[in-house]
N, C-alpha and C positions, 0 to 999 in steps of 0.2 A: 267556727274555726277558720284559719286562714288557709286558703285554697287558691295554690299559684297557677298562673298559665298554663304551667307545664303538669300541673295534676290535670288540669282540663284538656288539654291535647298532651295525651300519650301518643309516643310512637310506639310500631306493634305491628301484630298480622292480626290477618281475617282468621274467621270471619265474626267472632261477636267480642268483645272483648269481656263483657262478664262473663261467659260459658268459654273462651277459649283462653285471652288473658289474664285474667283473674284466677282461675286454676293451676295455672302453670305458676303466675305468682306466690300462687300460696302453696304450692307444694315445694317451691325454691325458698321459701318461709322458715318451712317444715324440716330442710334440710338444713338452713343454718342454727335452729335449735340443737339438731342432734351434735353437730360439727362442737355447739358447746357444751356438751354433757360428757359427763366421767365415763357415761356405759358405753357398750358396745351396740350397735346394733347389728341385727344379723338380716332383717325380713324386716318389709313396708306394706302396708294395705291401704289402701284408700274406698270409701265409699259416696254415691254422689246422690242427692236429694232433691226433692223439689223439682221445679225448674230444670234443674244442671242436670237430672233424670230424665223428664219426658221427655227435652231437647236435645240431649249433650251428644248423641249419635250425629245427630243432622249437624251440628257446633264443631264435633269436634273436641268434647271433650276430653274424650279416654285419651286421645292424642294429644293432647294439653298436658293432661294430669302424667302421662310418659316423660314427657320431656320436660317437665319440671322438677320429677326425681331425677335425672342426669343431671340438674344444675342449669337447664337452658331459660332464659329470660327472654321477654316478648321483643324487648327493645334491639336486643344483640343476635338474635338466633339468624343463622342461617338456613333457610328451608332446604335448599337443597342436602345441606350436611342432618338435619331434622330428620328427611325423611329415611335416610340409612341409620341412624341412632334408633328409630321407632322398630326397624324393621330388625334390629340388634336385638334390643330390649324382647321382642316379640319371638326371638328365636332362643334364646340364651334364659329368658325367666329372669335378667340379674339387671341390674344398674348400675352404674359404675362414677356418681358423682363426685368432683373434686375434692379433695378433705375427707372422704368416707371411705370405709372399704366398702367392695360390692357386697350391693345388699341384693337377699330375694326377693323379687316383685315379678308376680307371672299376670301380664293384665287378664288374660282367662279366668284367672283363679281369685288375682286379688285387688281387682277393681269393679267394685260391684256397684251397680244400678240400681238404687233403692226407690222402686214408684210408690210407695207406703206416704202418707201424710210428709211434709214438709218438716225442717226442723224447726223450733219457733221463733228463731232469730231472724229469717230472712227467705226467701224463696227460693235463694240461689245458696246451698249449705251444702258442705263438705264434710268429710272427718278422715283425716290422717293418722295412722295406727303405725307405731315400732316395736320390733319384738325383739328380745335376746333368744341365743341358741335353742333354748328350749319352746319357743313357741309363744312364752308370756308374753303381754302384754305391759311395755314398762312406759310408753311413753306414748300420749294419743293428744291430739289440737283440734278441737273446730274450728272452721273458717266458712266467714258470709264474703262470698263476689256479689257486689253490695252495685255495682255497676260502672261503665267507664273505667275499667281494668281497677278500681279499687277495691281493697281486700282487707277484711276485718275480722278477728279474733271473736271468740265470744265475747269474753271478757271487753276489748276495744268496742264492742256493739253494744254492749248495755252502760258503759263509760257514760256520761252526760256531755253533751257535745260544748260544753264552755267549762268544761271542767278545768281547774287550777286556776289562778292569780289573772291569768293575763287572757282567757277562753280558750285556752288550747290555742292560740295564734300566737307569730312571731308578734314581736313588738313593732308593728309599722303603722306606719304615719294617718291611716284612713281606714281603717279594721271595720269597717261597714258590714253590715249580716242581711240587711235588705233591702231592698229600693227605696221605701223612705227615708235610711238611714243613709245610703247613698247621696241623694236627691239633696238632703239636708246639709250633709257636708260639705258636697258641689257648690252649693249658696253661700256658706262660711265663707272656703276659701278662695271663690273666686275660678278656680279649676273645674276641670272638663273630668270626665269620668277616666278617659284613657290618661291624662296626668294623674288624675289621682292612683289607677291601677298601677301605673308605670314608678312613681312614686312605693309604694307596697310592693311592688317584685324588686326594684332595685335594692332594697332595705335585704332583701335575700338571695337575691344572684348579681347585685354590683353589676361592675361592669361588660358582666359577659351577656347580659339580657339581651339585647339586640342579635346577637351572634346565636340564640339560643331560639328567640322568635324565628330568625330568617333561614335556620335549620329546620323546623317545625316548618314551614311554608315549602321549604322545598322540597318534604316529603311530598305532602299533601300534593304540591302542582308533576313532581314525578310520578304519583300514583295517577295522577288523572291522565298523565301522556302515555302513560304505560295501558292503562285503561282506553284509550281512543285509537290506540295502533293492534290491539289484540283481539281476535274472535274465535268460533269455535262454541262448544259447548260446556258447560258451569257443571261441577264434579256436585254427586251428589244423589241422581236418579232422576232428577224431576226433566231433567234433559233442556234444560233451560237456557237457549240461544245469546249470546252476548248480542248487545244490538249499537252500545255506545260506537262504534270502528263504520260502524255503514251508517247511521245519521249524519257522525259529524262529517264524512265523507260527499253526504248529501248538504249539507250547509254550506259546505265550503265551496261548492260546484254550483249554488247557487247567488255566493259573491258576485255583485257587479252587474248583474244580468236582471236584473228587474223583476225578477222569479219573486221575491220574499214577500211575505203578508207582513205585516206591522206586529203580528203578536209571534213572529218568529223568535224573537228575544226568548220569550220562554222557552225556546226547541234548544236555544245554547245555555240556558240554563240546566235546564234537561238533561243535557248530555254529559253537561262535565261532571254533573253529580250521578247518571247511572255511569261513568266509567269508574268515579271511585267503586263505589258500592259492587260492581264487577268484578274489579280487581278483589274486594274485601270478601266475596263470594267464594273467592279462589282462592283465600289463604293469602294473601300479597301481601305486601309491608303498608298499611296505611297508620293515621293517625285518629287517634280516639275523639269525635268532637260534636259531643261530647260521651259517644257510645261509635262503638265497629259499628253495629244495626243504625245509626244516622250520619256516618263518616261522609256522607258525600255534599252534605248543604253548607257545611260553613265554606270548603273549600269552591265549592262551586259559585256560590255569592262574593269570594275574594276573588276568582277565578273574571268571574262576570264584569268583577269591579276594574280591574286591569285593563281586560278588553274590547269592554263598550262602555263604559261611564267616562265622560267628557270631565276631565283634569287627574284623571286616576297615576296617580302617585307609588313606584318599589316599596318607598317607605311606608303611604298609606296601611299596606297590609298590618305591618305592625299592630298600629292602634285598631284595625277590624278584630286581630287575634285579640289586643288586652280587654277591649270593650267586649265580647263573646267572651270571654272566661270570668266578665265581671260577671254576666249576667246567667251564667252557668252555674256558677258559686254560690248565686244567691238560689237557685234553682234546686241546685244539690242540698244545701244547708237546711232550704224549709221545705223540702217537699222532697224530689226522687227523680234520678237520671236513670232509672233501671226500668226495663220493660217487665221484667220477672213480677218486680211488684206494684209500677201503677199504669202498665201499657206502654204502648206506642209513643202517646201523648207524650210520656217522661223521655221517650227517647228523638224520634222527629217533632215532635211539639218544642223540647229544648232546645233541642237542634237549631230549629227556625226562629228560634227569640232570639238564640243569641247572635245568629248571620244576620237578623232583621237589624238588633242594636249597632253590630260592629259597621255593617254598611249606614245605617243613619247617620253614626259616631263620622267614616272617613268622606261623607256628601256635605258636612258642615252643620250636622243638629245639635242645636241644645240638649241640653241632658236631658232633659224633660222632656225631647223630641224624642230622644234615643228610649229612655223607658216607654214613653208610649210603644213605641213599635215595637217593643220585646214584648209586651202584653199584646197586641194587634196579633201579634205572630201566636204565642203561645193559644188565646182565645178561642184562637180558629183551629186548633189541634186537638180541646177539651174533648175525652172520652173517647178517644179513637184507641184500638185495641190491638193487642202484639199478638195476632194468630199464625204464623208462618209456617207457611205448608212442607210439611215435614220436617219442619224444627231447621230448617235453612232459612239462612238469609238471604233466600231469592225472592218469594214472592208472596208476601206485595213489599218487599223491602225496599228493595231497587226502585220501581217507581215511586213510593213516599216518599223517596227522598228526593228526586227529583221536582216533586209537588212540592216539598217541604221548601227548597231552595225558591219555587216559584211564589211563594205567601210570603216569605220572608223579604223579598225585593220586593213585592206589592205592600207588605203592610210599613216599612221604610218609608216608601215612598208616599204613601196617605201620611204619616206622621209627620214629615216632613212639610205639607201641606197646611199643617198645621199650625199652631204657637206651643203644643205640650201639655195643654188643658183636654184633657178626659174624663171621660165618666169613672173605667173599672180601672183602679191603681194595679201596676204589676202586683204587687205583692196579696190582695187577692185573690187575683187569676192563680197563682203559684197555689195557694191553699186550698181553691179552687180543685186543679187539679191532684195535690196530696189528696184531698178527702173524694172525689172520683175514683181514683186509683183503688182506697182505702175498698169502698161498696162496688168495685169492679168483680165480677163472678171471675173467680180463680181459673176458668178453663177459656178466658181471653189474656191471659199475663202469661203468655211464653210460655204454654205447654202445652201448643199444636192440639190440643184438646174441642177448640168450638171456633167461629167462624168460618173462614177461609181455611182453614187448617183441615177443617174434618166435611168442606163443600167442593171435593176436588173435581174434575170433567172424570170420567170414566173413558178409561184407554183402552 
């Protein structure tokens, strides 16, 4: 199916977006079902599975799944107004969403944490309950946060993903599903990947597409400066120092001065992507790219490209954005952007293929250049696992992503060195990684269960 830029970079808050936005989604889902039913509802329950169980404390889910029965969405909320609506809801038992009368919802009583076996849709599964006056049960939804703030139905999860006339995609110009088929079209017509993308998103946001990229870019470079001026301690328990505000304070102090080693590049790499990941630690507004848990490497790689790449271009970013959502697209479509279900890998392994393509795409590669290095990048991520200690995206989140953004500008840059001829095609690596993910032991996919997660120092 056809999957735009802007499904690929959500804007949103931290800290995960499947365990934080993606619940708030689908209970704001949940709410516009009811809003079209004859009945009344009186009472709401939710219960959470999986995944969105062993983690969703450290996530932040019960706090998602709240404000999503008031009506609040990832894209519009205001945190500060969020946090007196939770502390409402928590005092009061009731919800008060637009279009509805208040309904009962006591999260003590009726948001339960089911660590029982998983549902069999997805690792990351829901179910939302409405009751009339008496208690019944008249109206109930499953939902899979499937990853990348996207949210699916039962029903929409068992669908066939090219179902109908046209595959479930708008009708645009280059409806590509995977790097060969990319690759191939590129040769037909002569076009680059980022005209071809640019070409498929204008087919469905016209003329506001530019105006819609350079809003998405601006989150992204506002989280990072928000991120580099802020310190103090990351909510949560683990007591976990913010460090992006005192590196880059140290980089900057060593402008000029003949202080730098040559592999400093990577230290500014580094930093712009732990200050997103800081900020996403903390709840902040960032954007999804293509997960909260990898929000820091595309941004940090366009961040880098501005900065220190000799001819870097405002407008460049654009095409960095549409080449990273090409190659996200085809990522999601054959395989998995979710940590819940195939690791890390699906989430900074993506991460890094698609900053590696979009930076190849704006230094002048061929397409063929540019797939290499989404493979170069994804390759060198195969099998790496989501153990996060205490179900936080602190650690090791923060740092992969910093590493992620450092392999994605080294494997660019090898491919660039190249002509586009390789041995392993993207689109193996991709399947590669689906079938890893597939025989990954369930207690390294996002439920703090084995690793890092359960090898903590003793305090």
């Amino acid at each position: 199916m056809f999957l735009s830029v802007f499904d690929m970079f959500k804007i949103g808050i931290g800290p995960s977006s499947s365990h934080t936005m993606g619940p708030m989604v689908a209970a704001a889902r949940f709410l516009e079902r009811l809003r079209g039913s004859p009945f009344a509802a009186r009472g709401l329950r939710a219960s959470l599975h999986g995944s969105l169980a062993f983690t969703g404390v450290g996530h932040g889910t019960d706090r998602a799944v709240i404000l999503g029965l008031c009506g609040l969405l990832p894209e519009t909320l205001d945190p500060d107004r969020a946090e007196e609506m939770e502390a409402e809801v928590r005092r009061t038992g009731t919800v008060q969403p637009e279009g509805l009368p208040a309904l009962r919802f006591d999260p003590d009583r009726d948001l339960v944490f089911d660590y029982g076996p998983p549902l069999p849709g997805h690792p990351n599964g829901m179910i939302l309950k409405a009751f009339d006056r008496a208690g019944n049960t008249w109206h109930q939804q499953t939902y899979y946060s499937v990853g990348g703030g996207f949210v699916m139905t039962e029903a929409e999860l068992r669908a066939p993903a090219d179902a109908g006339p046209s595959g479930g995609r708008p009708a645009v110009p280059y409806p590509f599903r995977n790097a060969e088929e990319m690759l191939r079209m590129g040769q037909a017509s002569g076009k680059s990947i980022a005209q071809m993308k640019r070409a498929n998103e204008e087919t469905v946001h016209g003329s506001q597409l530019d105006a819609r990229l350079d809003r998405v870019w601006e989150v992204m470079d506002g989280c990072i400066r928000r991120g580099l001026n802020r310190e103090g301690i990351l909510p949560g328990g683990l007591k976990v120092k913010r460090r992006a505000k005192a590196i880059h304070e140290q980089l900057q102090a060593e402008r000029g001065r003949n202080l730098s080693q040559p592999h400093q590049a990577n230290d500014w790499m580094s930093v712009y992507a732990m200050a997103v990941n800081e900020e996403n630690a903390a709840g902040g507004r960032v954007v999804t790219s293509p997960t909260n848990g990898a929000a820091g490497v595309v941004p940090a790689v366009a961040r880098y490209y501005l900065d220190h790449c000799v001819g870097a271009r405002r407008e460049g970013v654009r095409d960095l954005l549409l080449v990273a959502a090409a190659i996200g697209g085809i990522i999601k479509h054959n395989a998995s952007i979710s940590g819940a279900e195939v690791g890390c890998q699906g989430e900074v392994g993506s991460a890094s293929a698609m900053a590696a393509a979009g930076l190849c795409a704006v230094l002048g590669g061929t397409n063929e250049q540019i797939e290499n290095a989404a493979e170069i990048a994804l390759e060198h991520h195969l099998g790496m696992t989501c153990d996060p200690a205490a179900g936080l995206v602190q650690v090791p989140c923060i740092e992969r992503n910093a590493l992620g953004a450092i392999k994605a500008v080294s494997a660019a840059s090898l491919a660039l060195r190249g002509d586009g001829t390789h041995f392993m095609p993207l689109d193996n690596c991709v399947r590669v990684m689906r079938e890893t993910g597939r025989d990954m032991d369930v207690k390294y996919k996002e439920t703090s269960q084995g690793g890092i997660a359960v090898n903590l120092p003793e305090c």
